[in-house]
C-alpha positions in Angstrom: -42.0 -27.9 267.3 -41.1 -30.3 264.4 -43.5 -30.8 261.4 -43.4 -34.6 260.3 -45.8 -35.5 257.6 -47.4 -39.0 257.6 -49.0 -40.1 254.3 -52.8 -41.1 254.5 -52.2 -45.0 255.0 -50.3 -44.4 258.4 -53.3 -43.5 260.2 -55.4 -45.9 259.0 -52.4 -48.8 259.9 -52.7 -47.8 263.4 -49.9 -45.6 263.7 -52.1 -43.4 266.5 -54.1 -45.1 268.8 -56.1 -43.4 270.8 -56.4 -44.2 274.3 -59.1 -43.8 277.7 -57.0 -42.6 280.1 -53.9 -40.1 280.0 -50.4 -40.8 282.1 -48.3 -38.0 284.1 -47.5 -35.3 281.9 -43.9 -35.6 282.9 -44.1 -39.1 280.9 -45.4 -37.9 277.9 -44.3 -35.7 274.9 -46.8 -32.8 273.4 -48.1 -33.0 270.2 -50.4 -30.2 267.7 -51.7 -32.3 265.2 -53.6 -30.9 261.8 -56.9 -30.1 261.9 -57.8 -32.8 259.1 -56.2 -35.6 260.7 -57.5 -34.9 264.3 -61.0 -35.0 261.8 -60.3 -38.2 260.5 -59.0 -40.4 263.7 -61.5 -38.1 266.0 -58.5 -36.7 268.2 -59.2 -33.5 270.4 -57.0 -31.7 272.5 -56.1 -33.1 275.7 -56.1 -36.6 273.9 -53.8 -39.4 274.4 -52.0 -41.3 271.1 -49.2 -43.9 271.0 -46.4 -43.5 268.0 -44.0 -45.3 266.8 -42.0 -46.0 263.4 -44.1 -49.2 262.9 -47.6 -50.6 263.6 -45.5 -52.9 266.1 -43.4 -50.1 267.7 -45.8 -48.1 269.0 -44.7 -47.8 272.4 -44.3 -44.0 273.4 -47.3 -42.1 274.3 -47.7 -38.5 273.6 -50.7 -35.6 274.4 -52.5 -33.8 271.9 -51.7 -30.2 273.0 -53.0 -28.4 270.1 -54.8 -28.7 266.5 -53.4 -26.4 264.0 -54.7 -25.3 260.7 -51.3 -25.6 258.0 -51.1 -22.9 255.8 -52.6 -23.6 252.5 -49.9 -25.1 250.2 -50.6 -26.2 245.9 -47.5 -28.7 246.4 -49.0 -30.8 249.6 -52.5 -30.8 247.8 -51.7 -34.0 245.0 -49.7 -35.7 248.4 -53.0 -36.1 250.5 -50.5 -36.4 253.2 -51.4 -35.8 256.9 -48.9 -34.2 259.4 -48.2 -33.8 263.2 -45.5 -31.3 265.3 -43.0 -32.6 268.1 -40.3 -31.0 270.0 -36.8 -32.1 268.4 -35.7 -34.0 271.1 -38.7 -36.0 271.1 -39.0 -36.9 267.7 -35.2 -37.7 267.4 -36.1 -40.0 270.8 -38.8 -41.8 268.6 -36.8 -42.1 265.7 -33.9 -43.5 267.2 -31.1 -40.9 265.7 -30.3 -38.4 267.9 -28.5 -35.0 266.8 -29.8 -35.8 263.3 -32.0 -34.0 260.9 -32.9 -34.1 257.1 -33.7 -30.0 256.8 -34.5 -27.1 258.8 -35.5 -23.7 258.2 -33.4 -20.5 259.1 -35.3 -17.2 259.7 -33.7 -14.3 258.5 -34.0 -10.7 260.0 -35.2 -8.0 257.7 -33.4 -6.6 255.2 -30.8 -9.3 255.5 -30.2 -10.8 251.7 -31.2 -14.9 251.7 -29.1 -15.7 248.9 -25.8 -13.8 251.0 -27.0 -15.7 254.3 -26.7 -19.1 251.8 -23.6 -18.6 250.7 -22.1 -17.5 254.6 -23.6 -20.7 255.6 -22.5 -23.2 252.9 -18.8 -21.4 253.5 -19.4 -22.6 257.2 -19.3 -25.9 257.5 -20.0 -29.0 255.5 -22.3 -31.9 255.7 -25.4 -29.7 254.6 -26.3 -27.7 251.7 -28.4 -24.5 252.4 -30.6 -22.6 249.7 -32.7 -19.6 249.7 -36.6 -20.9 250.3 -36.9 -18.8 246.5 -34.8 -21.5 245.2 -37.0 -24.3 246.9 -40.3 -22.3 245.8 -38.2 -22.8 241.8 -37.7 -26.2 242.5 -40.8 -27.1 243.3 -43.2 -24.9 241.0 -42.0 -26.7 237.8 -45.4 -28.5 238.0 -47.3 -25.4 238.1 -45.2 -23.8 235.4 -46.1 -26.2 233.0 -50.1 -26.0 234.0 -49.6 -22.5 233.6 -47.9 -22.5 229.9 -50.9 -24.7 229.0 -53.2 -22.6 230.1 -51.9 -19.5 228.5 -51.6 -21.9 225.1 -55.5 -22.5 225.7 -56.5 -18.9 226.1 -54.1 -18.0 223.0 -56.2 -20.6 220.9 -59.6 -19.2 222.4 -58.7 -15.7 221.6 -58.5 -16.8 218.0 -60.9 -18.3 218.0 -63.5 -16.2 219.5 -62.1 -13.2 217.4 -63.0 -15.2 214.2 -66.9 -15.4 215.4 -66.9 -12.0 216.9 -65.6 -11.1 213.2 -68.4 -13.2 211.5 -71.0 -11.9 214.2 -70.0 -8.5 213.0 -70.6 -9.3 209.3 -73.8 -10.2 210.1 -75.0 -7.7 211.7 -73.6 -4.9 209.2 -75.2 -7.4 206.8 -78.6 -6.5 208.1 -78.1 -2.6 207.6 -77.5 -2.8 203.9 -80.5 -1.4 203.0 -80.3 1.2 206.3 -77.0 2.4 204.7 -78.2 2.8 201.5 -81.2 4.8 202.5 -78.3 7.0 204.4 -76.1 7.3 201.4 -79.2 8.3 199.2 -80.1 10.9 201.6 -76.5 12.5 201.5 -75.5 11.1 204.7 -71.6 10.8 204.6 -69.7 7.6 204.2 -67.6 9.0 208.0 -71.1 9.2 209.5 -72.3 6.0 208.7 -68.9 4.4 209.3 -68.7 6.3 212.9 -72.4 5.4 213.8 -71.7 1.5 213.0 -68.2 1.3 215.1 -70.5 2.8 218.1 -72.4 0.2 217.9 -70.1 -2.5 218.2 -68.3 -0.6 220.6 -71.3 -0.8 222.5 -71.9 -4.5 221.7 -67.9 -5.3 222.7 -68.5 -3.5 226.1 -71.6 -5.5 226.8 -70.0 -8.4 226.0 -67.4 -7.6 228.1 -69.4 -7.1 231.1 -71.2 -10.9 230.9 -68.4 -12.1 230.5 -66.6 -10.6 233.8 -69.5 -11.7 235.8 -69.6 -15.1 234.5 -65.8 -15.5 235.1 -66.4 -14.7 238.7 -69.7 -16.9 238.9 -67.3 -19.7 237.4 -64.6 -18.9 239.9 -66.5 -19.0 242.9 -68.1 -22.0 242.2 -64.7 -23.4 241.2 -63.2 -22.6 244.5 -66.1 -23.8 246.4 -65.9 -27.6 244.9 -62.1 -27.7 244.8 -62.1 -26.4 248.7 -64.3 -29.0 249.7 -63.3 -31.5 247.5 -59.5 -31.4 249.1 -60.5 -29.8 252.3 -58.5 -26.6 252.0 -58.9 -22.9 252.2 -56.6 -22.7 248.8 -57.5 -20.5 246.4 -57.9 -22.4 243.0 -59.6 -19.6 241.0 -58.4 -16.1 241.1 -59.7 -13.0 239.1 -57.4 -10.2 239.3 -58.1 -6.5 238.2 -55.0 -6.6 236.1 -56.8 -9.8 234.2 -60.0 -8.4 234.3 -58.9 -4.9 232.9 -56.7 -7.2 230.4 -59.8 -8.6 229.3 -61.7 -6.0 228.5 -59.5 -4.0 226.8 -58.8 -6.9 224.5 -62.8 -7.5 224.0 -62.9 -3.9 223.1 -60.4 -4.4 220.7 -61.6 -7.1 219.1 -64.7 -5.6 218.8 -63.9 -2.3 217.2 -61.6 -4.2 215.0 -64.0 -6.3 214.1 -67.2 -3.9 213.8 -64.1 -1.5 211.7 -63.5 -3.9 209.2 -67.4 -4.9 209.0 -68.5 -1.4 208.5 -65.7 -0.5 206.0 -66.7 -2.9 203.8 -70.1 -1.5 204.0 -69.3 1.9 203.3 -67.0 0.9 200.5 -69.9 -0.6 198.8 -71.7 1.2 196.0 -75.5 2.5 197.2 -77.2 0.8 194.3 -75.5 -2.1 195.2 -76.8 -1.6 198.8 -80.1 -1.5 197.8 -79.9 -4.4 195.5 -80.5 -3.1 191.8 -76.6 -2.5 190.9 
């Protein structure tokens, strides 16, 4: 069968129409219509429907034979498009040019290179072009490439970012154990101990983080996909948390943090103990 897609405002012109009764199946072509259209114009299988290339035209009747689910797709998602299957013949009956067709897709067995079978075919004959489906997927991802660039410019920025406040945090917080560490260095505890213990601790601090942080991503990317699903009526998966991003992410967290407690706690440790306590 032959996928045609129908933006939103056909259906609602009265492209389909459904009817009461059904006439010989010998009279009428099959149809397998999507499942959000059948929704929308409450069509079921078994169902009869007039088309036609016009609101006026609609003279050739066809059965619903089956509703189909498409195969969720980012570029038909900003289209809100809906979209039926025929037979060949009887879509090239209803649009009036016979042995005529815009594109079609050629399977390939395994193992058999696309961009070989291309150029065989272009070779062949002319009147068409043909390209491998990669080519198409190129073409037509441009969109999503630039989404992507942005996003990877926003996570740049908020990696900055949040690596200047986790340094700041980190200040802090060795701020606070000025008067620990100088108790320590009195005592003749060595600058390598105290320097050790406070990297632990952020350590420790950068792996907690880290774990909130993974489990509000996936909290935020389930609820993402939850709206967005409904919201375009699509199983499409809008948010997706990888291992390789999450693995990614902490490691960088973990860096940040030991760079950041390091560089807080060797600043501490440089510091004189009298200082530390507050009379130098």
């Amino acid at each position: 069968m032959i996928p045609v897609s129908l933006p939103r405002w056909l259906g609602a012109s009265g492209l389909f129409c459904l009817l009461a009764t059904s006439p010989a199946a010998a009279q009428v072509a099959e149809v397998a219509i999507e499942r959000a259209l059948a929704r929308e114009l409450e069509l079921s299988v078994g169902d009869t429907v007039r088309l036609g290339t016009a609101p006026d035209s609609m003279d050739r009747r066809a059965v619903v034979a089956a509703v189909y689910e498409p195969r969720p797709d980012p570029a038909e998602i900003a289209k809100r498009e809906r979209h039926l299957r025929m037979h060949l013949p009887d879509l090239a009956a209803l649009l009036g040019v016979p042995d005529q067709v815009d594109r079609l897709g050629v399977g390939l067995h395994p193992g058999v290179s696309a961009d070989s079978a291309a150029a065989a075919l272009n070779r062949t004959a002319f009147g068409f072009r043909a390209y491998p489906s990669s080519a198409i997927a190129a073409e037509s991802s441009q969109t999503f490439l630039v989404v992507s660039r942005f996003h990877r410019a926003i996570a740049v920025i908020t990696i900055v970012a949040s690596a200047v406040f986790l340094l700041c945090i980190m200040l802090l917080k060795v701020e606070e154990r000025r008067m620990d560490a100088a108790v320590m260095r009195f005592v003749g505890v060595r600058r390598r101990t105290i320097f050790g213990a406070l990297l632990l601790e952020a350590a420790l601090v950068a792996a907690v983080g880290s774990a909130a942080g993974t489990g509000l991503a996936f909290l935020a990317g389930a609820a993402t996909n939850a709206y967005y699903r409904r919201f375009f009526d699509t199983a499409l998966t809008f948010s997706q948390i990888t291992p390789q991003i999450v693995l990614f992410s902490v490691l960088l967290s973990l860096a940040l943090g030991l760079a950041a407690g390091g560089l807080a706690s060797w600043r501490l440790v440089r510091t004189r103990p009298m200082v530390l306590w507050g009379r130098g």
